[in-house]
Backbone as JSON, one array per atom type, in Angstrom:
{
  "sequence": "XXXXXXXXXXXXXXXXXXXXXXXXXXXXXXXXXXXXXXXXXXXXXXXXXXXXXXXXXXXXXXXXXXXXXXXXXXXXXXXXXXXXXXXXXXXXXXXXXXXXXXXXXXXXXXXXXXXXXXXXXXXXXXXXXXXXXXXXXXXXXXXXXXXXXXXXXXXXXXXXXXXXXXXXXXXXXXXXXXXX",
  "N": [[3.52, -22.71, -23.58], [6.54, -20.84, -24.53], [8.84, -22.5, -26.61], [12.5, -23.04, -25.81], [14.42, -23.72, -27.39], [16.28, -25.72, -26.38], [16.91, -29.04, -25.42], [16.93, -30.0, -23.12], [15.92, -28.35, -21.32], [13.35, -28.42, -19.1], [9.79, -28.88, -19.61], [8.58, -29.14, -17.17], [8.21, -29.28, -13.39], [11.31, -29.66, -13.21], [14.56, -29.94, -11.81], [17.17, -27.74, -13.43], [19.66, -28.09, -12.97], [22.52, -29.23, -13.76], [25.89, -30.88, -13.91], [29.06, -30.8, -15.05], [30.79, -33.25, -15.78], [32.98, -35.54, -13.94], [35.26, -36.66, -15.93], [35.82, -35.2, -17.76], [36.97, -33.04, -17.14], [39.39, -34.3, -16.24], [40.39, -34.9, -18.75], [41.15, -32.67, -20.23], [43.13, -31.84, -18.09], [43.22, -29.29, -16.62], [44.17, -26.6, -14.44], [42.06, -24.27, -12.98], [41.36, -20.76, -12.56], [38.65, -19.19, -12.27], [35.42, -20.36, -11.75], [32.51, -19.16, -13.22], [29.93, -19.36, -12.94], [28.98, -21.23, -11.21], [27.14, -23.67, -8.71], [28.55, -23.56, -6.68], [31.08, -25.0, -4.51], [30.49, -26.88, -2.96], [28.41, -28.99, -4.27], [29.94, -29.23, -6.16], [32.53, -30.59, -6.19], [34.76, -31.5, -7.42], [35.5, -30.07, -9.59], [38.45, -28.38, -10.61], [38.89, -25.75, -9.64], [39.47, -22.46, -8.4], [38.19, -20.44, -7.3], [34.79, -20.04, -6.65], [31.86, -18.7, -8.73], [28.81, -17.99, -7.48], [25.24, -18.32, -8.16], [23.98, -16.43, -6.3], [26.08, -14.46, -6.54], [25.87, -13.69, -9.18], [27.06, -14.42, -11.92], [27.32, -12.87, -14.47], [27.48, -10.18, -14.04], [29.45, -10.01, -12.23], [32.79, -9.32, -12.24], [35.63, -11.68, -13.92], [38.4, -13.13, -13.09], [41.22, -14.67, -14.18], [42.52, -17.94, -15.34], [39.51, -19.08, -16.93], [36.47, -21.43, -16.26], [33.72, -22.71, -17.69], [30.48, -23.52, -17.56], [27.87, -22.8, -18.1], [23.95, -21.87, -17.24], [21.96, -23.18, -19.42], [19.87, -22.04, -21.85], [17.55, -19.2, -22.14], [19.18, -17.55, -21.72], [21.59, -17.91, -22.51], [23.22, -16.87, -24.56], [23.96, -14.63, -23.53], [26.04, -15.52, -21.95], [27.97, -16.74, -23.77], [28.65, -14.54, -25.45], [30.01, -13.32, -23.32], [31.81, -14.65, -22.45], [33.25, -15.37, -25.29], [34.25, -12.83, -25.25], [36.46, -12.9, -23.88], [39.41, -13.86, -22.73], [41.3, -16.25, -21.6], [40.12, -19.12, -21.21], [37.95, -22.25, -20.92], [34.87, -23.01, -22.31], [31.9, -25.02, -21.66], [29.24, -26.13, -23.82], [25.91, -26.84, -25.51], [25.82, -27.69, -28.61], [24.87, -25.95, -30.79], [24.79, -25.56, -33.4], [23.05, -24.1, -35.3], [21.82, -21.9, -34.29], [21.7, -18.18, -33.39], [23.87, -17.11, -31.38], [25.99, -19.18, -31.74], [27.03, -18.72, -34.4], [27.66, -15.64, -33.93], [29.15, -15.08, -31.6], [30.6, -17.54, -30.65], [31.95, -18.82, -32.81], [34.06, -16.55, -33.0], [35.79, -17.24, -30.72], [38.87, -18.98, -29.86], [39.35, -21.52, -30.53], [37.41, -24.52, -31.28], [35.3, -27.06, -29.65], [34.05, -30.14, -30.98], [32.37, -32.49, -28.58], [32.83, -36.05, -28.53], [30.83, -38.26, -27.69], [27.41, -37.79, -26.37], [27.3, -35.99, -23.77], [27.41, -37.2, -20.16], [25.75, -35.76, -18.15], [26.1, -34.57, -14.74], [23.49, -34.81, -12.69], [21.51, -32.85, -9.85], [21.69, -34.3, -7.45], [23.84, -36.19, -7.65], [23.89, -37.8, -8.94], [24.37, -39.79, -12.09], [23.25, -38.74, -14.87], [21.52, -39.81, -18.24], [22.3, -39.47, -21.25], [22.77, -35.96, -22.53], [20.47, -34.22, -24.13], [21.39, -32.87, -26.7], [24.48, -32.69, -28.74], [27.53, -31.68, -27.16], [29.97, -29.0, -27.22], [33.17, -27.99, -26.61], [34.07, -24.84, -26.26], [36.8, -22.41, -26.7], [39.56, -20.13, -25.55], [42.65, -18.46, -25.68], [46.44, -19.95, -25.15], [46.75, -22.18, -23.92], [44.55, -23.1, -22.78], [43.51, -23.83, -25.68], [45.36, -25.75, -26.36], [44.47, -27.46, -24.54], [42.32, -28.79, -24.85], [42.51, -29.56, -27.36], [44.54, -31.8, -27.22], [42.68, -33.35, -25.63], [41.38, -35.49, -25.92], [38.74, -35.64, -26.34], [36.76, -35.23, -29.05], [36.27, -34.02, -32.15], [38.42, -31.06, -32.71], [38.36, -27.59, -34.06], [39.85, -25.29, -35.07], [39.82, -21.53, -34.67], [42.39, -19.96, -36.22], [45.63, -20.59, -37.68], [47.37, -20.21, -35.64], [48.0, -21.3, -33.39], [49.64, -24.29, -32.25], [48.88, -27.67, -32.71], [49.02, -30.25, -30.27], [49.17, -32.71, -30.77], [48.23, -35.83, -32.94], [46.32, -35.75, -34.4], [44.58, -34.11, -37.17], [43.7, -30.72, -37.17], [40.71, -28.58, -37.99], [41.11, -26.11, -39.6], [40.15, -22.26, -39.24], [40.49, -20.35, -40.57], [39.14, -17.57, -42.2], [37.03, -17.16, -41.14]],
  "CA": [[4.82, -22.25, -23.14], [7.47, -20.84, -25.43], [10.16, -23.85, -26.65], [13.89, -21.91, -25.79], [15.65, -24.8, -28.52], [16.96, -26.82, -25.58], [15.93, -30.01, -25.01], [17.16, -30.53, -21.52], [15.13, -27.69, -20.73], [12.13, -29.37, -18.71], [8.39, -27.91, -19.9], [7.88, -29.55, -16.43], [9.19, -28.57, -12.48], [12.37, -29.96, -12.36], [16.07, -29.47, -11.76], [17.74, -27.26, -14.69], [20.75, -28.22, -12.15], [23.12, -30.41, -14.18], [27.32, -30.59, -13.77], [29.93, -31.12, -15.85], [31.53, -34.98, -15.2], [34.84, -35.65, -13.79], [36.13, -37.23, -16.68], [35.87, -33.93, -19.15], [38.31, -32.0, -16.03], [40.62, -35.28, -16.03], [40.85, -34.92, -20.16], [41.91, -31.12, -20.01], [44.41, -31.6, -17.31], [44.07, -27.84, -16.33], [43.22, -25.8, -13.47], [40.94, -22.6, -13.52], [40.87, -19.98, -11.86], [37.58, -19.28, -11.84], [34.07, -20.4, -12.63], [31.61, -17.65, -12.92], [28.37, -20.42, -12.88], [29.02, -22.48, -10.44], [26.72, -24.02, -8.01], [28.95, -23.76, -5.22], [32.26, -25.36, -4.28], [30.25, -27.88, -2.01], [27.95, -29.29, -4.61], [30.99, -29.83, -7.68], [34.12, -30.47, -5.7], [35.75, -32.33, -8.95], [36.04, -29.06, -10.54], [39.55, -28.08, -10.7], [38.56, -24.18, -9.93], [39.98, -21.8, -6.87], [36.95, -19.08, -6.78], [33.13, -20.2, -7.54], [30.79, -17.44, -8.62], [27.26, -19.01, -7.53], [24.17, -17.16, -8.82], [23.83, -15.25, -5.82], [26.59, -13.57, -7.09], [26.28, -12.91, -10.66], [28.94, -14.77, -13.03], [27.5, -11.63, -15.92], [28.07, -8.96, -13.95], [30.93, -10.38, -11.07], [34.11, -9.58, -12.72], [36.43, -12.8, -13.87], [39.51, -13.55, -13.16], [42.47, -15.67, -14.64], [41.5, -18.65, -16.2], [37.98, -19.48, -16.43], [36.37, -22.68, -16.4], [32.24, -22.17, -17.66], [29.16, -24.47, -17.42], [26.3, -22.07, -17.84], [22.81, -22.34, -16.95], [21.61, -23.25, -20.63], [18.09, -21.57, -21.99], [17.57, -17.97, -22.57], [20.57, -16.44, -21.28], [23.23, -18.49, -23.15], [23.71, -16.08, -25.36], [24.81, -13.4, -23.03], [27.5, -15.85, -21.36], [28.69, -17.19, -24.53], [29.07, -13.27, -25.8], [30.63, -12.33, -22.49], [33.58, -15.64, -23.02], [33.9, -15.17, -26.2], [35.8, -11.23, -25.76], [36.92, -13.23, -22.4], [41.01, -14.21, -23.27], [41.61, -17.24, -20.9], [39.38, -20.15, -20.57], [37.18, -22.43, -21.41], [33.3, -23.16, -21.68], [31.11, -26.53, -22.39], [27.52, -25.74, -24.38], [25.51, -27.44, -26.35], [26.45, -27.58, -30.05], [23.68, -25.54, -31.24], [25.41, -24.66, -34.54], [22.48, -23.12, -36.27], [21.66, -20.26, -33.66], [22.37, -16.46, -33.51], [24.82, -16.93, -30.69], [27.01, -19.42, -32.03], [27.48, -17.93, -35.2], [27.65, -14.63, -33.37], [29.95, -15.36, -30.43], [31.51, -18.61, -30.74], [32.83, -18.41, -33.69], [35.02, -15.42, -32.25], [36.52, -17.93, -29.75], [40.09, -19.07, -30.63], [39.19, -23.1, -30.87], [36.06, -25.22, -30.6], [36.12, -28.92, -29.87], [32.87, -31.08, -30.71], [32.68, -33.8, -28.19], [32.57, -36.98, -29.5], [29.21, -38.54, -27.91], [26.77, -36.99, -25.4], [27.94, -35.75, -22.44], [26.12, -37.63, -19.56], [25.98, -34.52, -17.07], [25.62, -35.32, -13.05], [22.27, -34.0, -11.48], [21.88, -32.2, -8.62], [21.44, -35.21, -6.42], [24.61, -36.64, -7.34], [23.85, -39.31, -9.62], [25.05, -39.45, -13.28], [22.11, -38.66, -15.73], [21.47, -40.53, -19.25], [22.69, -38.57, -22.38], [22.27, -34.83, -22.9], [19.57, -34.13, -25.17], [22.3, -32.27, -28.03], [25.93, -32.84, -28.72], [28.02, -30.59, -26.65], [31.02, -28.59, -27.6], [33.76, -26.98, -25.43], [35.05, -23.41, -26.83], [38.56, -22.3, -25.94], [40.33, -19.0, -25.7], [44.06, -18.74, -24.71], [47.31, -20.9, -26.12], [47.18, -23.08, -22.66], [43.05, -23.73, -23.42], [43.41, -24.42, -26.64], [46.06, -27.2, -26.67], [44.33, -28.9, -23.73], [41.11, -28.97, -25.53], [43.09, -30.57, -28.39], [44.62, -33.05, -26.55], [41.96, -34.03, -24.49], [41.08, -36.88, -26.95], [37.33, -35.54, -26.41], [36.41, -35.35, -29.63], [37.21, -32.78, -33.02], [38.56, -29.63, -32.57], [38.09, -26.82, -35.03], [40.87, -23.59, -34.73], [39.98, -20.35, -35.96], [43.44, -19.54, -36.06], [46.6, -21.42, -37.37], [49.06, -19.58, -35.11], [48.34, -22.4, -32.33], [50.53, -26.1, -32.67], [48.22, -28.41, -32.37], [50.13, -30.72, -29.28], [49.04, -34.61, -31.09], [48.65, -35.92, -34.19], [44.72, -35.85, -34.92], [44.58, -33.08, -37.34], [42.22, -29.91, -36.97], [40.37, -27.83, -39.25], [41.43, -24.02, -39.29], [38.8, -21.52, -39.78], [41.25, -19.02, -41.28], [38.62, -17.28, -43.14], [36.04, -16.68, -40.47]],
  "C": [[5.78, -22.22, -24.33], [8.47, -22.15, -25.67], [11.63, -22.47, -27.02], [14.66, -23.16, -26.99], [16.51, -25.52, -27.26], [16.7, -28.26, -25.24], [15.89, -30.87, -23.69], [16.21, -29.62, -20.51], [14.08, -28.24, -20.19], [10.62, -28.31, -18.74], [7.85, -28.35, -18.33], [8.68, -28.7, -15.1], [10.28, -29.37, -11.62], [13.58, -29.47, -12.61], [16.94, -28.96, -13.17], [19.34, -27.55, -14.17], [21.5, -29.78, -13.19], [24.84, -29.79, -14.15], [28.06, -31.1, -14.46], [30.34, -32.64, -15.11], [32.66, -34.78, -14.83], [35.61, -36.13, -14.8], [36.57, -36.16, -17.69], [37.09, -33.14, -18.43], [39.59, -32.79, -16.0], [41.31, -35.19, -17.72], [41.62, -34.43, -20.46], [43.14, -31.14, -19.29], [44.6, -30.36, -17.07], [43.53, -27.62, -15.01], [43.31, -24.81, -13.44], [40.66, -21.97, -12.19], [39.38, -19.47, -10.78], [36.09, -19.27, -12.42], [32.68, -19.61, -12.19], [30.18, -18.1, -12.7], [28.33, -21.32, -12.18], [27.8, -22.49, -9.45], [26.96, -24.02, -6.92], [29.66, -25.0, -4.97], [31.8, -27.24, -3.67], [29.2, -29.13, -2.88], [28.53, -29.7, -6.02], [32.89, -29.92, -7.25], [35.02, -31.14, -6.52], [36.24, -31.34, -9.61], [37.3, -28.32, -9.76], [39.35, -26.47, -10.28], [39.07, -23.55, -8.81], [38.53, -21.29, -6.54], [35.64, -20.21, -8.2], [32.32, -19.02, -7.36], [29.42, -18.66, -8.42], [26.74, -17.72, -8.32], [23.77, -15.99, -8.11], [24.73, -14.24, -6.27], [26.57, -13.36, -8.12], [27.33, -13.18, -11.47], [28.34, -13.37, -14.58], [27.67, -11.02, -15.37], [29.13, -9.04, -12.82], [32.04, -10.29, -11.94], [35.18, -11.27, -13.12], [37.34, -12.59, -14.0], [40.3, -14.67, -13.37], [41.97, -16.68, -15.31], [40.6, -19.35, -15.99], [37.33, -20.99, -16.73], [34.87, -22.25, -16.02], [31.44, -23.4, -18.09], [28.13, -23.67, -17.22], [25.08, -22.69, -17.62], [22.05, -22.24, -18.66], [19.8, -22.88, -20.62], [18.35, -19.97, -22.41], [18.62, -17.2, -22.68], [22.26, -17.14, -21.65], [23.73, -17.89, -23.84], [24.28, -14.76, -24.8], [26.11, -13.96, -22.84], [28.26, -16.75, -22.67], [29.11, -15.93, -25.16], [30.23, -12.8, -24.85], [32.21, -13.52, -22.76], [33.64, -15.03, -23.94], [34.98, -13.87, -26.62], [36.46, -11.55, -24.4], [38.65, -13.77, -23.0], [41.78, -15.71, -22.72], [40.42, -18.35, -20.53], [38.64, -21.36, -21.24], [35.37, -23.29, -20.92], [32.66, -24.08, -22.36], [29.63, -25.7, -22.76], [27.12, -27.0, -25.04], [25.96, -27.07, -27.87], [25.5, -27.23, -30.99], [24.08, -24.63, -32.68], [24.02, -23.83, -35.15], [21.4, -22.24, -35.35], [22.45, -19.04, -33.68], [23.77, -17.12, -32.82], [25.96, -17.79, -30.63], [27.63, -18.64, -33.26], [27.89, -16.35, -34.99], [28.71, -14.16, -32.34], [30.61, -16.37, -30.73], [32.03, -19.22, -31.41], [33.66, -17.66, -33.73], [36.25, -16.23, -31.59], [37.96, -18.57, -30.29], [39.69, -20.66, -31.18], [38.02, -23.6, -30.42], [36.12, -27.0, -30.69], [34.54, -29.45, -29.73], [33.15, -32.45, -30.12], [31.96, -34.49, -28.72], [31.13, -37.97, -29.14], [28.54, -37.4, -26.62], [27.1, -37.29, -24.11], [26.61, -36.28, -21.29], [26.37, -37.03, -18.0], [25.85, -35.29, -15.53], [24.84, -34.08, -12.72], [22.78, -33.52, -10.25], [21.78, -33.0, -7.48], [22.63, -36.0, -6.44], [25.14, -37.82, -8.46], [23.96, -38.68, -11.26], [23.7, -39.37, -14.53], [22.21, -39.45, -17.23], [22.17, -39.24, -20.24], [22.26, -37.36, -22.59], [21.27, -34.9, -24.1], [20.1, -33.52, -26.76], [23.43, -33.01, -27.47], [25.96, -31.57, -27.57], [29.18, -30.33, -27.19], [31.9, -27.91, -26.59], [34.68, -25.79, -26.32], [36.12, -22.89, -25.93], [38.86, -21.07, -25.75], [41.4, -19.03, -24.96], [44.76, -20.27, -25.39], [47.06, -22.21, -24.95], [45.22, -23.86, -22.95], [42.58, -24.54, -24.62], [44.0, -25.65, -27.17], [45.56, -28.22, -25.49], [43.15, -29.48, -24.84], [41.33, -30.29, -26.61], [43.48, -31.38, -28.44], [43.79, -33.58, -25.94], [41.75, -35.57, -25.15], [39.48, -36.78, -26.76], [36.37, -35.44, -27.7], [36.88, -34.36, -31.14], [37.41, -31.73, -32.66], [38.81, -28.99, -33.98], [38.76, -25.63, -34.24], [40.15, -22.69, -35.61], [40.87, -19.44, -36.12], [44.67, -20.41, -36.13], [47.6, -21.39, -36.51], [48.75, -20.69, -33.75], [48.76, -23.43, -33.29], [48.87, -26.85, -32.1], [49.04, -29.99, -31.69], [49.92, -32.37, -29.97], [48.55, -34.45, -32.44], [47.11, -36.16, -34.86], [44.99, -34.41, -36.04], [43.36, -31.9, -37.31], [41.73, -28.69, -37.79], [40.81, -26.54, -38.7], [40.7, -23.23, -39.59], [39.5, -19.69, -40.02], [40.7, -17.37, -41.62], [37.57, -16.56, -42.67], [36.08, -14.77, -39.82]]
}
């Protein structure tokens, strides 16, 4: 079997079903419009979000509106929904911190701000219960002035601008990627 570079990916048959924590939504202090990957309203009711796209519907080809709040299904197809945020203007989206693939250097580098959290995010399964450490770092990419200063405040870990024209709202300072 091919290896996709994930390591949460399971070569075996179980749950690719993992959810963002409540504490990463309590950091941010925002609320989102809408998340285009969701699982369904009834299975992540912590998330701050109005409208959930499940999979029956299609978060790549369902239209988004206002601001988005993304947890993709990580593996092959991360690179479409980190392409499709990144020319997206409002939101933001947790990945893995897979700096040396196409689709960060490709896409998420585009994004206005990126924030490496500071240890591994310890996702909640689909049963409810809080799982051990992601197998990578994770990062959350930003787009939008209201995304980018939560991100920065969150106290989640560094953030990296590629753009000085945002304030950065506290007193950590953050690299600028001017140049990119």
């Amino acid at each position: 079997m091919k290896q996709l570079g994930f390591t949460h990916e399971s070569q075996h048959n179980e749950s690719k079903e993992w959810y963002t924590p409540p504490y990463i939504f309590e950091a941010l202090g925002l609320r989102f419009d809408t998340d285009p990957a969701s699982p369904g309203k009834e299975f992540v009711p912590w998330i701050p979000v109005a409208r959930h796209i499940t999979r029956q519907e299609n978060g790549l080809i369902t239209p988004w509106t206002g601001r988005v709040w993304l947890n993709p299904p990580y593996g092959q197809d991360t690179p479409k929904w980190v392409r499709l945020f990144a020319d997206y203007p409002d939101g933001i989206m947790i990945v893995f911190a897979r700096t040396d693939t196409r689709w960060f250097h490709d896409y998420a580098t585009k994004c206005d701000a990126m924030l490496f959290i500071r240890s591994r995010v310890k996702f909640i399964r689909a049963d409810g219960k809080r799982g051990q450490g992601a197998g990578a770092g994770s990062m959350l990419l930003a787009n939008g002035r209201e995304c980018v200063q939560a991100i920065c405040a969150s106290g989640l870990g560094f953030p990296v601008m590629r753009s000085a024209s945002f304030s950065i709202p506290y007193s950590m300072p953050a690299v600028h990627l001017t140049s990119v």
